[in-house]
VEXVEXVO-552289 format. One line per field, with one value per residue (C-alpha): residue in one letter; x, y, z; residue number from 1. Coordinates in nm, 4 decimals, padded with zeros to 6 digits. Layout:
<sedos>
residuo c(A,...) $
c1 c(X,...) $
c2 c(Y,...) $
c3 c(Z,...) $
num c(NUM,...) $
</sedos>
This chain:
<sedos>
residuo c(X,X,X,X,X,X,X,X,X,X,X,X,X,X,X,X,X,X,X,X,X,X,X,X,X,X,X,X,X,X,X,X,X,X,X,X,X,X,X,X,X,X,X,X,X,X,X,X,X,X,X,X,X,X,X,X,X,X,X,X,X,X,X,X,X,X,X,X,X,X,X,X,X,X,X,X,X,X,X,X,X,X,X,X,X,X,X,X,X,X,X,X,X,X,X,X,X,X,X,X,X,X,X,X,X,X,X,X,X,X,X,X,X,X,X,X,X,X,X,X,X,X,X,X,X,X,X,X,X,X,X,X,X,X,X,X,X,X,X,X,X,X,X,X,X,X,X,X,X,X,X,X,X,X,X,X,X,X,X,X,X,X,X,X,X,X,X,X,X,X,X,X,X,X,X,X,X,X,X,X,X,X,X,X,X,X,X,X,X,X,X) $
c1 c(-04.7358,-05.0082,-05.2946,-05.5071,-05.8641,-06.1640,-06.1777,-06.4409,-06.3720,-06.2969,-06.4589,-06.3153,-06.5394,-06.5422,-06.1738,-05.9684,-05.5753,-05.3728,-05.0625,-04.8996,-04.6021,-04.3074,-04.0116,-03.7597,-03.8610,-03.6446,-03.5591,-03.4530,-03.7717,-03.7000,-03.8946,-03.7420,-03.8485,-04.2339,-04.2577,-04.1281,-04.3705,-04.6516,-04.5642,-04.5289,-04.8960,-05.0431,-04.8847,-05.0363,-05.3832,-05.4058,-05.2322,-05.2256,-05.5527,-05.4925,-05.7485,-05.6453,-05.3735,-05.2375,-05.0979,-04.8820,-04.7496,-04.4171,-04.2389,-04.1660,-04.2030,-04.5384,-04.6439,-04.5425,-04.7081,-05.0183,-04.9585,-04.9485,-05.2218,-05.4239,-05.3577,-05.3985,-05.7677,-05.8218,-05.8326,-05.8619,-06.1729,-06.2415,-05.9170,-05.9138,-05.6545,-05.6795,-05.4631,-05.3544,-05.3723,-05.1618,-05.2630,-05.3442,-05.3204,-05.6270,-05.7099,-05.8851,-06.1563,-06.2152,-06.5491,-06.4158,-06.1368,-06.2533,-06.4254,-06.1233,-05.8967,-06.1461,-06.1932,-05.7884,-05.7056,-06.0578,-05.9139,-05.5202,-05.4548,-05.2595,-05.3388,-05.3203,-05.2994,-05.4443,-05.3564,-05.6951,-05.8399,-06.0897,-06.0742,-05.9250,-05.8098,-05.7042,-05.6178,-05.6993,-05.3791,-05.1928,-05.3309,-05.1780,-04.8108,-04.6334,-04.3239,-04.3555,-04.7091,-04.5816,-04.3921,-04.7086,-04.8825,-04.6502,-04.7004,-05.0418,-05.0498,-04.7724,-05.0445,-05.3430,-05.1404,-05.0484,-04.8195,-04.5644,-04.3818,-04.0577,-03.7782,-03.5660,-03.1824,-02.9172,-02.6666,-02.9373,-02.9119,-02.6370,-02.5594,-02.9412,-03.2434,-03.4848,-03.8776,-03.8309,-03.5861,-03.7584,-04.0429,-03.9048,-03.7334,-04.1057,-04.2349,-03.9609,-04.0021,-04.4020,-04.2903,-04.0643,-04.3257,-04.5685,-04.7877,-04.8343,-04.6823,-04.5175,-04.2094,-04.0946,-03.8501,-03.7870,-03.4841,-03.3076,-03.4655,-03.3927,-03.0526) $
c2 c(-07.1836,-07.3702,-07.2488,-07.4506,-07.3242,-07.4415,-07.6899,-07.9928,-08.1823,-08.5384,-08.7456,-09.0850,-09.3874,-09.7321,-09.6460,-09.9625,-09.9105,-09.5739,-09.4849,-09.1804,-08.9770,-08.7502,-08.6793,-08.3907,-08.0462,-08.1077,-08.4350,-08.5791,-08.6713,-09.0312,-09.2448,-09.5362,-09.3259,-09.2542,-09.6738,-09.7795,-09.5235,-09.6798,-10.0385,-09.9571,-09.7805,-10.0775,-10.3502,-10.1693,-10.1329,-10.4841,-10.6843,-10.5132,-10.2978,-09.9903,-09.7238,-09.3553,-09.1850,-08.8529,-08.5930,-08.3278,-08.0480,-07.8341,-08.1119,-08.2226,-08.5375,-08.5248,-08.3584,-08.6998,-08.9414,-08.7012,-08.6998,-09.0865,-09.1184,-08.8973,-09.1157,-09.4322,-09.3026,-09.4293,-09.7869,-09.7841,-09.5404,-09.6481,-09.4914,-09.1661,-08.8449,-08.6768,-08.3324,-08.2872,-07.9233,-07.6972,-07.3191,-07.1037,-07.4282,-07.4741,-07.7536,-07.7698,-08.0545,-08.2451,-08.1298,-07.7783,-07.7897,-07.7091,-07.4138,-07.2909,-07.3403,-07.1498,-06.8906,-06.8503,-06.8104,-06.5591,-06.3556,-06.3942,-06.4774,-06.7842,-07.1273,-07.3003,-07.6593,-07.7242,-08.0069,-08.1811,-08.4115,-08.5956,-08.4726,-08.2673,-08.3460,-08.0521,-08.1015,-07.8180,-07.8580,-07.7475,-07.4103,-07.3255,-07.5082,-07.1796,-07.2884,-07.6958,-07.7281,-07.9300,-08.1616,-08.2017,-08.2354,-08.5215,-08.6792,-08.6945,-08.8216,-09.1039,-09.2121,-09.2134,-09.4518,-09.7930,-09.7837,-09.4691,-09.4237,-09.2108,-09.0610,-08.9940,-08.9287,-08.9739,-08.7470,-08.4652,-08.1251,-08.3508,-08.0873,-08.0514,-08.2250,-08.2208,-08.2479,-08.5416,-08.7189,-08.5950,-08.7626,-09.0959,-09.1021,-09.0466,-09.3360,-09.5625,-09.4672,-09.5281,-09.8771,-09.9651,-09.8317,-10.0921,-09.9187,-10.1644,-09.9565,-10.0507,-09.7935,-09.8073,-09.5740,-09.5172,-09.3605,-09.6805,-09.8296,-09.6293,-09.6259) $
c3 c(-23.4139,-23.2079,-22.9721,-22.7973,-22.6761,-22.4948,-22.1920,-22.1431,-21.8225,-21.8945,-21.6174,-21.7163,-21.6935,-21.8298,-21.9743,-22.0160,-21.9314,-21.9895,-22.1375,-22.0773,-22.2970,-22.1492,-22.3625,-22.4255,-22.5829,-22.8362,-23.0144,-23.3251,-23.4995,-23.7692,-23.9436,-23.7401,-23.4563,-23.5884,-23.6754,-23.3242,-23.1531,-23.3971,-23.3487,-22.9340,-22.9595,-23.1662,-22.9639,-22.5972,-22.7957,-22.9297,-22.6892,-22.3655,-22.3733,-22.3793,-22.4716,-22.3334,-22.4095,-22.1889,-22.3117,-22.1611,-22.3546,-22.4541,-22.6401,-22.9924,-22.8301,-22.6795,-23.0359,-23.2067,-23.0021,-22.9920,-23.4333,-23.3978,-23.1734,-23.4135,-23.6999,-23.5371,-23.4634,-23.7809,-23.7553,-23.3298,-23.3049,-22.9902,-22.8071,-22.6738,-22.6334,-22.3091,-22.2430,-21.9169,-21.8474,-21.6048,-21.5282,-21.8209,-22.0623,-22.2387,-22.4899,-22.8043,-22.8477,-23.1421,-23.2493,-23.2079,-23.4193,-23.7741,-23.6722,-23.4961,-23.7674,-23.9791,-23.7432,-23.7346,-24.1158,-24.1131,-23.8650,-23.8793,-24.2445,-24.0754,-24.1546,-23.8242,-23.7259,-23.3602,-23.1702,-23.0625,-22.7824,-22.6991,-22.3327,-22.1042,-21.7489,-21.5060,-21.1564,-20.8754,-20.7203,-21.0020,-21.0023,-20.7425,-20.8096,-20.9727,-21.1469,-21.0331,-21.1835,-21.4886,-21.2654,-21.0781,-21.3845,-21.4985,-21.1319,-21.1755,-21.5378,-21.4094,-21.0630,-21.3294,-21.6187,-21.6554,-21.9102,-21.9231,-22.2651,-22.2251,-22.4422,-22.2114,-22.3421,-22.0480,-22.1877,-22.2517,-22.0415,-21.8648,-21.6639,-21.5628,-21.4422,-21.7194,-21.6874,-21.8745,-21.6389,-21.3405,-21.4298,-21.5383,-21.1436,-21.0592,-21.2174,-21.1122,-20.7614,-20.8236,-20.9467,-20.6405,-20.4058,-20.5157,-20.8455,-21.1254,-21.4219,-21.7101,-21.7920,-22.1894,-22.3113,-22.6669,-22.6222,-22.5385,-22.8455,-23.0772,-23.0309) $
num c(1,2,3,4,5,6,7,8,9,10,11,12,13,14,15,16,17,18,19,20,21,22,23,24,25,26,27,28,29,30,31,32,33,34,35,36,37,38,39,40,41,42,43,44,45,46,47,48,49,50,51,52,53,54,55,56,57,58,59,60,61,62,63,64,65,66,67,68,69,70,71,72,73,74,75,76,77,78,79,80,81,82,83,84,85,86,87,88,89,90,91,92,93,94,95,96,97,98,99,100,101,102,103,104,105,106,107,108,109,110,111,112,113,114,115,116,117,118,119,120,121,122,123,124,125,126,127,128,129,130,131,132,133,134,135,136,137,138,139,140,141,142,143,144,145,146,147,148,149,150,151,152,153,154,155,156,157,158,159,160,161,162,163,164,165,166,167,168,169,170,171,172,173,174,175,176,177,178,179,180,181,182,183,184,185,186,187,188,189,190,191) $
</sedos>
């Protein structure tokens, strides 16, 4: 179970270049898969600059790279995790976190994990998208990122247009329009 609380506007700033993360709600999650997402986070950090990460929500995927992200804090302290919010979606900060989690088992019993950030990005226009505000969401994390890391199966939901897919079209469209962005997806590599 996971709740998120709390929202602090990220207002961006001297940030270097951005990656972003989409993938599908449901994946298979391998420890080839965890060391190519690490070695792909490392290499844009040391070699191509990145510094922000965005985060989305609603996917095993997303949860990974955030989990990688997280750990990589260690040894990069200067990158940051942004949450890109939609509606209701609220995000729990870093410095909050403890107390939450404290809070949680004290009240609940439950021992609770929340998934933290370092900011939080919300757009106006998304409150008032309905149903399309996480496509909108993943629009606007795709115009604000340089670098756009996907796992994006072909043969998943065949029969339907995923989030995931949707947003990959996006980006590619974005790229043939003119955007400088970089479009990796894991998928391919990891088969």
């Amino acid at each position: 179970m996971r709740f998120s609380m709390g929202v602090f506007c990220f207002q961006g700033g001297d940030m270097g270049k951005t990656c972003s993360f989409f993938g599908h709600r449901k994946i298979e999650i391998t420890e080839r898969l965890k060391r190519k997402l690490d070695i792909q986070i490392e290499f844009l950090i040391e070699e191509k600059g990145v510094d922000t990460f965005l985060f989305g929500s609603r996917s095993q995927f997303d949860d990974l790279c955030h989990e990688r992200v997280t750990l990589l804090q260690a040894k990069y302290s200067h990158i940051k995790r942004i949450a890109y919010v939609c509606g209701s979606e609220y995000a729990c900060m870093e410095d909050e976190r403890e107390e939450l989690e404290r809070i949680t088992r004290t009240v609940t019993k439950w021992d609770i994990k929340y998934k933290a950030y370092d900011g939080v990005r919300k757009s106006e226009r998304l409150c008032c998208a309905g149903r399309a505000s996480y496509v909108e969401r993943n629009q606007d994390m795709i115009n604000a990122s340089d670098y756009c890391v996907f796992y994006e199966d072909p043969y998943y939901l065949a029969s339907k247009r995923s989030g995931t897919r949707l947003a990959l079209e996006y980006a590619y469209q974005k790229k043939r329009g003119g955007k400088d962005i970089t479009i990796i997806n894991l998928y391919e590599e990891n088969q």
